[in-house]
N, C-alpha and C positions, 0 to 999 in steps of 0.2 A: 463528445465526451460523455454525453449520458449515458448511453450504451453499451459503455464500460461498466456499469452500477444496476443497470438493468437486468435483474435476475426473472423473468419471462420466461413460462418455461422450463423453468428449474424447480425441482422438488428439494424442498430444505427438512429434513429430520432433524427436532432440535430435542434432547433426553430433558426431564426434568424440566420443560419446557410450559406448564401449569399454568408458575405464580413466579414472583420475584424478576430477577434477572434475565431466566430463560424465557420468561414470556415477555419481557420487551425485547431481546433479541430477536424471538418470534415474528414479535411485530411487525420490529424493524425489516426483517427479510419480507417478510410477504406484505410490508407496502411498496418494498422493490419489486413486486410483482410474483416474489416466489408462491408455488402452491406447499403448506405447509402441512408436515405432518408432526401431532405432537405429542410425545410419550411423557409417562407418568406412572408410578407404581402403585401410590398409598391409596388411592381411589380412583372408581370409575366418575365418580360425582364430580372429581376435581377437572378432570380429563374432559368433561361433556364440559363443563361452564367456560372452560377456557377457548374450545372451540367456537361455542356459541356464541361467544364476544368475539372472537375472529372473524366468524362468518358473518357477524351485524356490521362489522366494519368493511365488510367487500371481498374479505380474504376468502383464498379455499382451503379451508384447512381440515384436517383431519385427526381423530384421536387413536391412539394404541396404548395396551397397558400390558406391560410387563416389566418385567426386574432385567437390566442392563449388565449386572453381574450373570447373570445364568443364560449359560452358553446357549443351551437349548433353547430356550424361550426368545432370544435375541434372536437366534437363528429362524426359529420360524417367525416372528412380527415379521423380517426383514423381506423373507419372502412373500408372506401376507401383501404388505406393503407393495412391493417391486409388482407382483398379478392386479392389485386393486387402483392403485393409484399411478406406478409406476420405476423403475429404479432410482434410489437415491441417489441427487448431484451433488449436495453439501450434506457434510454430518458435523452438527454443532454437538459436540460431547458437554453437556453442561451437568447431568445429574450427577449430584455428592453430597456429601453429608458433613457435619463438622458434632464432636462432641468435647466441650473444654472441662477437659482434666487434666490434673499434674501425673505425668507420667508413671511417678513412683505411685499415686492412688490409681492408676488407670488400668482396670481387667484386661486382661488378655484375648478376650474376644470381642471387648468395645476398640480395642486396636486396630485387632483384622478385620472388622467391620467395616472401618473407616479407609483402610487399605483396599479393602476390596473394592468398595464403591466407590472412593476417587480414585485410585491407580488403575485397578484391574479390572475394574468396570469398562472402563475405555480404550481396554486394550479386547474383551469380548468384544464391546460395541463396535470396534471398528473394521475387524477382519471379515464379516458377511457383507457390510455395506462396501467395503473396499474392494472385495473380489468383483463386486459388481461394477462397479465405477474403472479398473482396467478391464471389463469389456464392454466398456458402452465408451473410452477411449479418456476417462479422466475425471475428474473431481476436487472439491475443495473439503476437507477437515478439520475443522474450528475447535481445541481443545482448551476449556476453561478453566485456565491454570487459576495462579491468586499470587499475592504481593506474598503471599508465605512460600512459594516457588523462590523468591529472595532471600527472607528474612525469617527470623525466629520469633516468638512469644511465647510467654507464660502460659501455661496450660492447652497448647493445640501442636504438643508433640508430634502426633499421628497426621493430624492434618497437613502440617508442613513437611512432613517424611513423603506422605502420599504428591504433594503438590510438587514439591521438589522434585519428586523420581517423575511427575507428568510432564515437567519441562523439557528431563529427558528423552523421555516416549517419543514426546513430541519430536525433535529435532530428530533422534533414531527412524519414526516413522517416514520424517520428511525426506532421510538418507535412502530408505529403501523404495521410495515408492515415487519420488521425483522423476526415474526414468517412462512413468504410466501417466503421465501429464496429470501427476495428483500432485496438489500443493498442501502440505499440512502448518498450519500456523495457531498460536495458542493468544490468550486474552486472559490478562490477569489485572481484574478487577481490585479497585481499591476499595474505600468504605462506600457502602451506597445507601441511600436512603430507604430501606425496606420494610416489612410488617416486623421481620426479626431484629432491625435496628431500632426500634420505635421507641420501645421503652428507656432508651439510655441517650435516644436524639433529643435531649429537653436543656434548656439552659440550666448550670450549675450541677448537671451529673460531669463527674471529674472524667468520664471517658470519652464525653461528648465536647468537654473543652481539651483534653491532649486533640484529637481528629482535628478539630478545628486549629489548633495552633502548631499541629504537625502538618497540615493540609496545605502547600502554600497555594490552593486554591481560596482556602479557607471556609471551603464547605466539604457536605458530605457530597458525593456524586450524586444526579439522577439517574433511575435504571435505563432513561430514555440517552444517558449519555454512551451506552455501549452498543446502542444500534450503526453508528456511522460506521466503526470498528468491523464490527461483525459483516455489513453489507460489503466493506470491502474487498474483506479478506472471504467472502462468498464468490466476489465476482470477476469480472473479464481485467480490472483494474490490479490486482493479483496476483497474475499469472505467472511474473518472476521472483517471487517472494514466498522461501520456502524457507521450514523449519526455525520460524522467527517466532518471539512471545512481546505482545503489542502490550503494557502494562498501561492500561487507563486508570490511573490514581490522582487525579488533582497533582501530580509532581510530588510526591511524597518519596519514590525513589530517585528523584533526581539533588535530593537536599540530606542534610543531617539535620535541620529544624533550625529553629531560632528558641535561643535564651528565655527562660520563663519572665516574662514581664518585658520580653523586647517588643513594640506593634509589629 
């Protein structure tokens, strides 16, 4: 049974793959053995430290910087990539962005921003890596939808536009490309405990008691809780399970909550 999870062998491309989320997915795959490569836009500085805590921990990992929206630039890392390390087996789409405005206050270019790098970002990223993977006879594509792929909220109009159309991507992708023994599957993260959630994870901030009492986990998530996910949906375990979105949320879409003052 282990050998099913066993990613040995396999090079994982994860986008955005730094800090936060993407780098415990990271992780995760290359303590399954993958050799990882990890992209990054905002800095070469972030991209070096992230590896170098990889590679302290046994992994072989590798860094790339480039912007995931720009066709060009994706097009050659991928090749970069494919002559120095080898062609991509998994492509974990994680890099996106989120910016919370009320849509009526919200510019027309912080929209497309946000469209571009969670929708269309992932639809550059995936076409060089994927030509590749039907000729080397298959692969796996991990896109990192969000519980707003479900549901709506105040002020992250664009973001759940983007998320929602990525659910579709997703399943569209997995329509077209299932016949090339490629499995495309998405991961949509609930609340997690991160640098960006920090400030508002404190007792009696009122956003950090709704999480908790809409959680019926009744915590926030660890980033360490979407490694199981991710190594799955990488590996030999997989293999018939396509165009599906795995939502790791403490069961928050599985409930409408409980009553203010119920335990």
């Amino acid at each position: 049974m282990s050998q099913l999870f066993d990613l040995t062998g396999k090079r994982a491309l994860v986008t955005g793959g730094t800090h936060g989320l993407g780098f415990a997915m990271a992780r995760g795959l290359g303590d399954a053995g993958a050799t990882l490569l990890i992209n990054g836009h905002s800095s070469q500085e972030k991209i070096d430290a992230a590896v170098a805590e990889l590679q302290a921990a046994g992994i072989d990992a590798h860094g790339y910087r480039f912007d995931v929206t720009d066709e060009t630039e994706a097009e050659a890392a991928v090749a970069q990539m494919s002559t120095e390390v080898g062609p991509v087996d998994i492509l974990v789409n994680n890099a996106g962005i989120i910016k919370r405005v009320p849509m009526l206050e919200m510019d027309l270019a912080e929209w497309e921003q946000v469209i571009r790098t969670d929708l269309t970002g992932v639809f550059v990223m995936s076409r060089p890596v994927v030509r590749r993977m039907i000729d080397n006879g298959g692969g796996k594509v991990i896109n990192i939808c969000s519980m707003m792929s479900e549901l709506g909220r105040n002020s992250v109009g664009a973001y759940a536009a983007a998320k929602g159309g990525l659910k579709m991507l997703t399943r569209n992708m997995a329509t077209e490309w299932a016949r090339y023994n490629i499995q495309v599957n998405g991961i949509g993260p609930g609340y997690f405990a991160t640098s960006q959630t920090a400030p508002i994870r404190v007792p009696g901030n009122p956003f950090n008691e709704f999480i908790l009492h809409r959680t019926p986990a009744n915590r926030w998530g660890d980033p360490d809780d979407l490694q199981g996910t991710a190594v799955f949906l990488a590996s030999r375990g997989s293999d018939f399970v396509n165009g599906q979105i795995v939502y790791v949320d403490g069961g928050i879409l599985a409930t409408i909550g409980r009553p203010v003052g119920e335990d």
